[in-house]
C-alpha positions as a printed Julia matrix, in Angstrom:
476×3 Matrix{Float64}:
  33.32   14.95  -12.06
  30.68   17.99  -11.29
  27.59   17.16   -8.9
  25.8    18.5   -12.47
  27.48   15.14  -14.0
  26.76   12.97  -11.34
  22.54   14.15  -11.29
  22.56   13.55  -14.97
  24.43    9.8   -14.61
  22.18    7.67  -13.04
  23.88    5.46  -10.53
  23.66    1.6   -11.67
  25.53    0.14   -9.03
  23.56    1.12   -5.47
  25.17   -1.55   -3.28
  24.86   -4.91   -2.39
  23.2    -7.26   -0.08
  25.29   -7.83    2.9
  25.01   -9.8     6.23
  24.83   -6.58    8.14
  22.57   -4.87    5.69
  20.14   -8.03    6.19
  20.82   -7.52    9.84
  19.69   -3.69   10.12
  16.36   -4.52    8.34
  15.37   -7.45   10.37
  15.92   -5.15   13.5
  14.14   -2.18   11.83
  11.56   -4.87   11.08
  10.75   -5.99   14.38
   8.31   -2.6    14.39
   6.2    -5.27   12.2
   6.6    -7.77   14.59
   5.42   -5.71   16.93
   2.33   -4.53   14.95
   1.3    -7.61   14.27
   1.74   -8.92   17.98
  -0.43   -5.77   19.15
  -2.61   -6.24   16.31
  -3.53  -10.3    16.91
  -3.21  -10.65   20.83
  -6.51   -8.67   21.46
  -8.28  -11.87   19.55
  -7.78  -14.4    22.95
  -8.98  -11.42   24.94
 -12.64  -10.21   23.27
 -14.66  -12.98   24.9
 -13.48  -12.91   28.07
 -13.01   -8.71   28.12
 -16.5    -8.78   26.89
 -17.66  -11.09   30.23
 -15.51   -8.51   32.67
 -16.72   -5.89   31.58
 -20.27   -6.64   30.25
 -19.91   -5.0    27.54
 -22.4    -4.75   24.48
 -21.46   -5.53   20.62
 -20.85   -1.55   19.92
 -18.29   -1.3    22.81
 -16.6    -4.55   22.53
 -16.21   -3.29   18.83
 -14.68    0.16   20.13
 -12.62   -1.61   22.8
 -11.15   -3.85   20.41
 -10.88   -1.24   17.51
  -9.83    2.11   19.42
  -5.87    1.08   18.9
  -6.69    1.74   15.2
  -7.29    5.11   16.1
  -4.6     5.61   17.8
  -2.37    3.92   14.95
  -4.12    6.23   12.45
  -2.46    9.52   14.53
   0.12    7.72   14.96
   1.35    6.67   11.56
   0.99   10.54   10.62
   2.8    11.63   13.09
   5.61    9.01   12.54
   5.89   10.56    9.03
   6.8    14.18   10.67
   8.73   12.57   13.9
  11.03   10.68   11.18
  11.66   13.49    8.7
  12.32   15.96   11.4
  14.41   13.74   14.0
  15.1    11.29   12.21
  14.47    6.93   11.78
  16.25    6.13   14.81
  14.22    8.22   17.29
  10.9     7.35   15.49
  11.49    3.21   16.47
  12.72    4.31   19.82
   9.25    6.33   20.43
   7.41    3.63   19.24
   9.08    1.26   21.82
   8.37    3.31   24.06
   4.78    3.76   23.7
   4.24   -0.05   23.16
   5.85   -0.94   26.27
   3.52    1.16   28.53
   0.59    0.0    26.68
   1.46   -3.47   27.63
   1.65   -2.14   31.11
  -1.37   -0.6    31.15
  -3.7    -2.54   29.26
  -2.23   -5.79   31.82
  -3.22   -3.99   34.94
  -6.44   -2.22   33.77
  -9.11   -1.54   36.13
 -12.31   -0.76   33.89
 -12.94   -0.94   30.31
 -12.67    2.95   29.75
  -8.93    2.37   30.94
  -8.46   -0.44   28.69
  -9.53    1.52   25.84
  -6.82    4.42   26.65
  -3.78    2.2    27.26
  -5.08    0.79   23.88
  -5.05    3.74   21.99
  -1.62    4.85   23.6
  -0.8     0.99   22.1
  -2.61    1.98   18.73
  -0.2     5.1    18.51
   3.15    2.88   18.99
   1.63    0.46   16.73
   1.17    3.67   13.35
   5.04    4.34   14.71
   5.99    1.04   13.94
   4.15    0.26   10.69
   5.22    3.69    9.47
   9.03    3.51    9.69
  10.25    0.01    9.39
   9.21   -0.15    5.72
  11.03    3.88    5.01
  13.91    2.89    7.21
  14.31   -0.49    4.95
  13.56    0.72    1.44
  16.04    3.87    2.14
  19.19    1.29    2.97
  18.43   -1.48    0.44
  20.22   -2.28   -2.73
  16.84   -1.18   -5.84
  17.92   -4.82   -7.02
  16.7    -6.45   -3.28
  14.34   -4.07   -1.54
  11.32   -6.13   -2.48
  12.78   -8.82   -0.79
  14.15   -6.68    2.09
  11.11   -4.97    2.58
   8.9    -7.81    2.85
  10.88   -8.22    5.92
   8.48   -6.07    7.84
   5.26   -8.07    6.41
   7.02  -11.8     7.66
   7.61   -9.96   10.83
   4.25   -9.11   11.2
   2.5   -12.38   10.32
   5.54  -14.41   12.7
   3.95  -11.86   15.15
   0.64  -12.24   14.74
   1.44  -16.44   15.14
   3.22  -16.09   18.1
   0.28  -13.81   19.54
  -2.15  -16.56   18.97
   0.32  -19.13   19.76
   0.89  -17.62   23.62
  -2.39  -16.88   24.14
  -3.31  -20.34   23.3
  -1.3   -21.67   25.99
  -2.32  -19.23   28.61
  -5.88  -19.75   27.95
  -5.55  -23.76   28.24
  -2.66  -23.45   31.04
  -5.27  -20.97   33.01
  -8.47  -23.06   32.38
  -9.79  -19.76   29.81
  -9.12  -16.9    29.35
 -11.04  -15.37   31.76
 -10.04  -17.35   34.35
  -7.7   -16.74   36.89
  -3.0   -17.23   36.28
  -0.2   -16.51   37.94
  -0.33  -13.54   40.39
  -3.78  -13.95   40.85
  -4.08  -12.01   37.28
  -6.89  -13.24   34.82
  -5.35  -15.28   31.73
  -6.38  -12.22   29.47
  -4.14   -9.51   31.23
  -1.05  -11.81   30.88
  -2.1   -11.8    27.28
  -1.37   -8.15   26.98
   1.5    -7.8    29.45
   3.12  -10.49   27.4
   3.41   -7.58   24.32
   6.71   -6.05   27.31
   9.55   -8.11   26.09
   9.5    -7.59   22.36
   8.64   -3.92   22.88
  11.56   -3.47   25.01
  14.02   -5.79   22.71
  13.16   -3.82   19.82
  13.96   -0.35   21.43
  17.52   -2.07   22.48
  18.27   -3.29   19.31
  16.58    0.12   17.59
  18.95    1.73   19.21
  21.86    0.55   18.07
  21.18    1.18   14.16
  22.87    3.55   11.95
  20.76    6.54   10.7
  19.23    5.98    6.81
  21.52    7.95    4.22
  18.81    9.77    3.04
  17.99   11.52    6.19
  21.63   12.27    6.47
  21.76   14.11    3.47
  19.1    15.78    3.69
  20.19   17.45    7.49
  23.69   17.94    5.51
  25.54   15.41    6.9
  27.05   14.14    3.89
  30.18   12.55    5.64
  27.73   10.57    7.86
  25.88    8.88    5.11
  28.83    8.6     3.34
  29.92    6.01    5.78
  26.63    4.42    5.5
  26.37    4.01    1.97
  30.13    2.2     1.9
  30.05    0.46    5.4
  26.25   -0.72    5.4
  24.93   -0.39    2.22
  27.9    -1.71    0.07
  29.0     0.26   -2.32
  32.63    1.2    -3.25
  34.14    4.43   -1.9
  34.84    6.91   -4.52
  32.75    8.07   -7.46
  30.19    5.52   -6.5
  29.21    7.09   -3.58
  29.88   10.49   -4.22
  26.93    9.99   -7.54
  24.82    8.54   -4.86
  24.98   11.39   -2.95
  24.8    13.72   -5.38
  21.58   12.35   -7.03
  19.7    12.02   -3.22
  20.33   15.54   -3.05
  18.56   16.38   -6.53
  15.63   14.52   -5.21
  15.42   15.78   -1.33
  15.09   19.3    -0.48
  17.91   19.93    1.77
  17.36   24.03    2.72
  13.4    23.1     4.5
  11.57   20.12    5.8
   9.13   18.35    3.94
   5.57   20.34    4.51
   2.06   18.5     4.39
   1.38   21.18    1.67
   3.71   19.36   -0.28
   1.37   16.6    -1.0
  -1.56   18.79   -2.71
  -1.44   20.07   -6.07
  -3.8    17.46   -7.85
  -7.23   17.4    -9.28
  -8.47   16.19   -6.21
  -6.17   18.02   -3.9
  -3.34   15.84   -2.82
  -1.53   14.87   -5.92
  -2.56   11.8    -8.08
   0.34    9.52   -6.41
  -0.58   10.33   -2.85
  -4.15    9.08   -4.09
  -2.64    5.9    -4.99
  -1.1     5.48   -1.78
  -3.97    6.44    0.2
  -6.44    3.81   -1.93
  -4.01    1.15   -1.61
  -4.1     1.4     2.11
  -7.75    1.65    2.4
  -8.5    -1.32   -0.28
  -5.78   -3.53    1.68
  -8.48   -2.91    4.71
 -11.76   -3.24    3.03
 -11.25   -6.67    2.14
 -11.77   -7.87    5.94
  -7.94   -9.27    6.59
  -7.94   -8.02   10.16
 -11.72   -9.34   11.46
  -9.59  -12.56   11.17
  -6.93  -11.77   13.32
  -9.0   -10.16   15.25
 -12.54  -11.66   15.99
 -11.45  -15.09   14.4
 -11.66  -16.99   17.95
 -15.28  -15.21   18.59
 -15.8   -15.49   14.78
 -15.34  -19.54   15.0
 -17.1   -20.05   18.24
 -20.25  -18.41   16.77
 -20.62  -21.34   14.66
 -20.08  -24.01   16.23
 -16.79  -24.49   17.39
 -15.59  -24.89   20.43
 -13.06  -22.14   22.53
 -10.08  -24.52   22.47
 -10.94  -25.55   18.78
 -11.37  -21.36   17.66
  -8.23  -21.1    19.24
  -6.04  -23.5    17.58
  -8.04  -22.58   14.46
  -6.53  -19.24   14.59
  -3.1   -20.04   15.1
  -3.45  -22.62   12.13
  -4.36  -19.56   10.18
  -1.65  -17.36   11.2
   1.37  -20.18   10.39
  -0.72  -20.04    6.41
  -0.31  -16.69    6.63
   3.83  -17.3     7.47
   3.97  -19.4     4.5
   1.98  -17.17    1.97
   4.53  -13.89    3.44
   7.6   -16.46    2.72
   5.97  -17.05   -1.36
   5.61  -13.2    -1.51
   9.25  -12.82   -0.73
  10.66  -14.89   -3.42
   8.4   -13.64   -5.75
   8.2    -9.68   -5.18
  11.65   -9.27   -6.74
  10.85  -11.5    -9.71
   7.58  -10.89  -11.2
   7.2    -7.47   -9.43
   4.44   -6.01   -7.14
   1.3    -5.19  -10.08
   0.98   -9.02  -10.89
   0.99  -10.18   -7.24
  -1.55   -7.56   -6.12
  -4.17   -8.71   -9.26
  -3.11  -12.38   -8.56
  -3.99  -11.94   -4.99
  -7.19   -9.99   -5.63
  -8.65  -12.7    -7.52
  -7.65  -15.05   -5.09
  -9.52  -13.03   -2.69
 -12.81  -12.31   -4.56
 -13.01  -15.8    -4.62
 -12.63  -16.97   -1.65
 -14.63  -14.08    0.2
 -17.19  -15.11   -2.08
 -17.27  -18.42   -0.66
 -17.14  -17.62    3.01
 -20.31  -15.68    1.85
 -21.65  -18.82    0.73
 -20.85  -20.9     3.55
 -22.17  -18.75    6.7
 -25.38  -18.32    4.45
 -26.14  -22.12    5.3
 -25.68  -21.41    9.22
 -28.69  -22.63   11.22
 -29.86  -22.34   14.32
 -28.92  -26.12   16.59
 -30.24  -25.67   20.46
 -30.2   -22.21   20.37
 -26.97  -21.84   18.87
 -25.41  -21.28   15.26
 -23.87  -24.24   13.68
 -22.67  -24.24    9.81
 -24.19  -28.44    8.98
 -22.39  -31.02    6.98
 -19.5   -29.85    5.01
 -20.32  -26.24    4.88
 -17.89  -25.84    8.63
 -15.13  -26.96    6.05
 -15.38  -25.5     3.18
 -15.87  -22.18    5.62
 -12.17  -22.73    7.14
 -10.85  -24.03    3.82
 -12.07  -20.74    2.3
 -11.09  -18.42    5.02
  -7.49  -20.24    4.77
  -7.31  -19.45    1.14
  -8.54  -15.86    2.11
  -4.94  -15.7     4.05
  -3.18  -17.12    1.54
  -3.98  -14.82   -1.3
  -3.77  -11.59    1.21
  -0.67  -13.17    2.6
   1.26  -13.54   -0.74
  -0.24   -9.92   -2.15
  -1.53   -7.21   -0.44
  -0.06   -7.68    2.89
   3.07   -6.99    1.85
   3.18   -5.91   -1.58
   1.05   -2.51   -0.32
   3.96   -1.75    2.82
   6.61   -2.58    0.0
   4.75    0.37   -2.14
   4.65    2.97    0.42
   8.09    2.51    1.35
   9.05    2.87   -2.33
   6.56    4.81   -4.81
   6.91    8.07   -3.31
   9.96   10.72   -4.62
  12.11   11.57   -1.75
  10.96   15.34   -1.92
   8.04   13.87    0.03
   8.28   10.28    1.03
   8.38   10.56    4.99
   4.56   12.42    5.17
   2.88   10.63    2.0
   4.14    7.38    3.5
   2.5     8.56    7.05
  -0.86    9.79    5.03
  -1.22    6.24    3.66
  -0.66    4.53    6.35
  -2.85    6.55    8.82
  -5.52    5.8     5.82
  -4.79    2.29    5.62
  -5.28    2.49   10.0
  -8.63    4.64    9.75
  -9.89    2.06    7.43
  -9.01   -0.79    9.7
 -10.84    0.97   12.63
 -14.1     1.21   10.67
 -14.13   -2.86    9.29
 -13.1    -3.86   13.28
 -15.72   -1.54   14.75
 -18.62   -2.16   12.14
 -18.04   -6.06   12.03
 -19.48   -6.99   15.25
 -22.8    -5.52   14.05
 -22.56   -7.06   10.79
 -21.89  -10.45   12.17
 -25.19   -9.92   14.17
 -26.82   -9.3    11.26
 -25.23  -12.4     9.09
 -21.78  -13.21    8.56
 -22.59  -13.81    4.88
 -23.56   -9.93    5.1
 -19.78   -9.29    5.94
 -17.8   -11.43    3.81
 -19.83  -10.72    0.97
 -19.02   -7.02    1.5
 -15.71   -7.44    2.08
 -15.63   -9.83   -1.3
 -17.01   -6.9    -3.58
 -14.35   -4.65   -2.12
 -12.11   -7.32   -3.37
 -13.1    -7.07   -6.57
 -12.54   -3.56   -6.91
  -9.07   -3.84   -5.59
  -8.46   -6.3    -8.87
  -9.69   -3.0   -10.87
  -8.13   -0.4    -9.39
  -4.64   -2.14   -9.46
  -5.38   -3.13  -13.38
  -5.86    0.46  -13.9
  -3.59    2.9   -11.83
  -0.66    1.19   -9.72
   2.55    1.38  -11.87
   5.37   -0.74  -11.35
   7.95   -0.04   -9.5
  10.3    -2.83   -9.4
  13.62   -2.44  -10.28
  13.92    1.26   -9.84
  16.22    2.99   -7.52
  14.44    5.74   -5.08
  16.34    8.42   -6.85
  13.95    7.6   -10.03
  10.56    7.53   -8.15
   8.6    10.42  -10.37
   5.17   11.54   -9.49
């Protein structure tokens, strides 16, 4: 059969799930874990960083915030770093770079030394979230890549549990988190130097993966992915894979690397699907999802509750978010991505709404905040439900997107665009909602629930579907 043939006959079969296959994307995955560890252990820290230091609302928010930054270069540069040397080497960098935050940010002398070991952190952190969800949707079956690639989003809410979980128990085994552990190290730095060991176990592991079948192709290593394809993915030797090849070809450009030029040519400058991507990101971020995980502990004490009640409050909120990642899983495959994002919108309009609601009734008991009779409730009840619609939607729903709506002519950089988008627009809700929460925590949450809202519209209007389709058939 001619490689003309095989472009024109799309491939039905494109492998199946296997033990192995489920095995490579858990590993590749563990870059979520580790973005959501980094992402949710700085919450036990911010009060007692803020006493260290003295440090005022703007640079507490720039402390806590300045890893966005570094995700946001890091995420783009992840998209380059993966195209040109491939998936392998990206997770191995991004080991790398999280391990010596860890370091760093542990043994930190002053705050302006905290906030560079953060940022190196922040750049790991954009390797990570960039390449686990490529890596997965370019070895996964079209039939199971919703399911495979939600992987990275249950990675990254187990990680953001565990976070609060161990820094729950060093802050009551230490007396606070400001007090003084083991070594004669505040609780806080054995917060961040706890961030080593799954750093180092994913580079190990990382390392021991098989490169994605695209990216062999496309560097003209056709025998290379052939043996992925058969041995990892699944399918059959013989015409099988040979089609597969053939059509990843047609859709990669095998004679130059991907250029960032390659993303313009739209009415707006980059082309209408990079848009998507790039709104998706930033709407997934506007909606508030990470002041929880990160000022959620400050965020609870401000009203009333106490340190050891914020705390165990926050890791309540991260196990919801566990079981709303789980529901996304065995529905993403089933009733595809659209439906879940305007389900979860409207679950998140909602219950924004409410949290508006609730902190509006705050009031002032000797000297400090306090939300009175049920309002405290209905507050945590809300901001539960809050998880719950992110966590079954638009956490991982948007990473399953990126990692699939994009052809393969330009996958690696669009996918690094949106997600350095998606990091920028974290970095402006975490720096901007310590001032906000100054000025009323109703202010915040009822920003963050119009932005809601226009998630619900902007999904009803431009995201297609992608569910079912093989990469090879991604259009823009």
């Amino acid at each position: 059969m001619s490689e003309a043939k095989r472009v024109i006959t799309p491939n039905r079969n494109d492998g199946r799930v296997t033990t192995r296959l489920v095995a490579m994307a858990a590993v590749a995955a563990l870059g979520g874990f580790l973005f959501g560890y980094d992402s949710a252990i700085i919450n036990g820290t911010v009060d007692a960083v803020r006493e260290q230091f003295g440090l005022g609302s703007g640079l507490l928010g720039f402390t806590v915030s300045c890893a966005l930054l570094g995700a946001a270069l890091g995420a783009w540069y992840a998209g380059v770093c993966s195209q040109r040397f491939g998936r392998i080497r990206t997770m191995l960098v991004a080991s790398a770079l999280l391990s010596i935050s860890a370091l760093g940010c542990g043994f930190a002398f002053g705050v302006w030394d905290l906030i560079w070991w953060r940022f190196v952190g922040g750049i790991g952190v954009g390797f990570a979230s960039v390449i686990a969800p490529a890596y997965i949707a370019e070895i996964a079956p079209s039939k199971a890549r919703g399911r495979l690639a939600t992987l990275q989003q249950l990675s990254l809410v187990s990680g953001i549990f565990l976070a609060f979980l161990l820094s729950a128990m060093i802050a009551w085994l230490a007396g606070g988190a400001a007090q003084s552990a083991w070594l004669g190290l505040e609780a806080w730095r054995w917060m961040f130097l706890t961030l080593l060991v799954p750093a180092l176990v994913y580079g190990i592991l990382a390392s021991r993966l098989p490169e994605s079948p695209r990216y062999l192709v496309e560097k003209g290593d056709d025998e290379g992915a052939r043996r992925v394809l058969i041995d990892v993915v699944g399918m059959e030797a013989g015409e099988a894979t040979e089609n597969k090849i053939a059509e990843i070809k047609a859709t990669v450009n095998v004679e130059r690397r991907q250029r960032f030029a390659d993303l313009f040519g739209g009415k707006f400058g980059f082309k209408t699907l990079v848009w998507i991507g790039i709104l998706l990101s930033v709407f997934q971020q506007l909606v508030g999802i990470n002041v929880i995980f990160y000022y959620s502990t400050t965020m609870w004490r401000s009203v009333g509750f106490q340190e050891s009640d914020s705390f165990m409050i926050s890791v309540i909120t991260s196990v919801t978010n566990i079981v709303a990642t789980i529901v996304a899983i065995s529905l993403v495959d089933v009733v595809g991505r659209k439906l879940l994002l305007l389900v979860g919108s409207a679950m998140m309009t909602l219950s924004l709404g409410t949290m508006a609601v609730a902190f509006a009734q705050a009031v002032t008991v000797n000297g400090e905040l306090s939300l009175p009779g049920s309002w405290g409730m209905i507050a945590l009840v809300a901001a539960n439900l809050f998880v719950v619609g992110f966590g079954a939607s638009w956490g991982p729903v948007v990473w399953v997107l990126l990692g699939e709506m994009f052809p393969n002519n330009i996958r690696a950089l669009a996918l690094g665009l949106g997600a350095a988008a998606q990091w920028i627009a974290n970095f402006v809700v975490s720096t901007t909602f310590p001032t906000l929460a100054e000025a009323g925590l109703q202010l915040a949450y009822g920003i963050y629930a119009g932005f809601a809202l226009l998630s619900f519209l902007f999904v009803w209007r431009l995201v297609r579907e992608t569910n079912g389709r093989q990469l090879e058939h991604m259009t823009l």
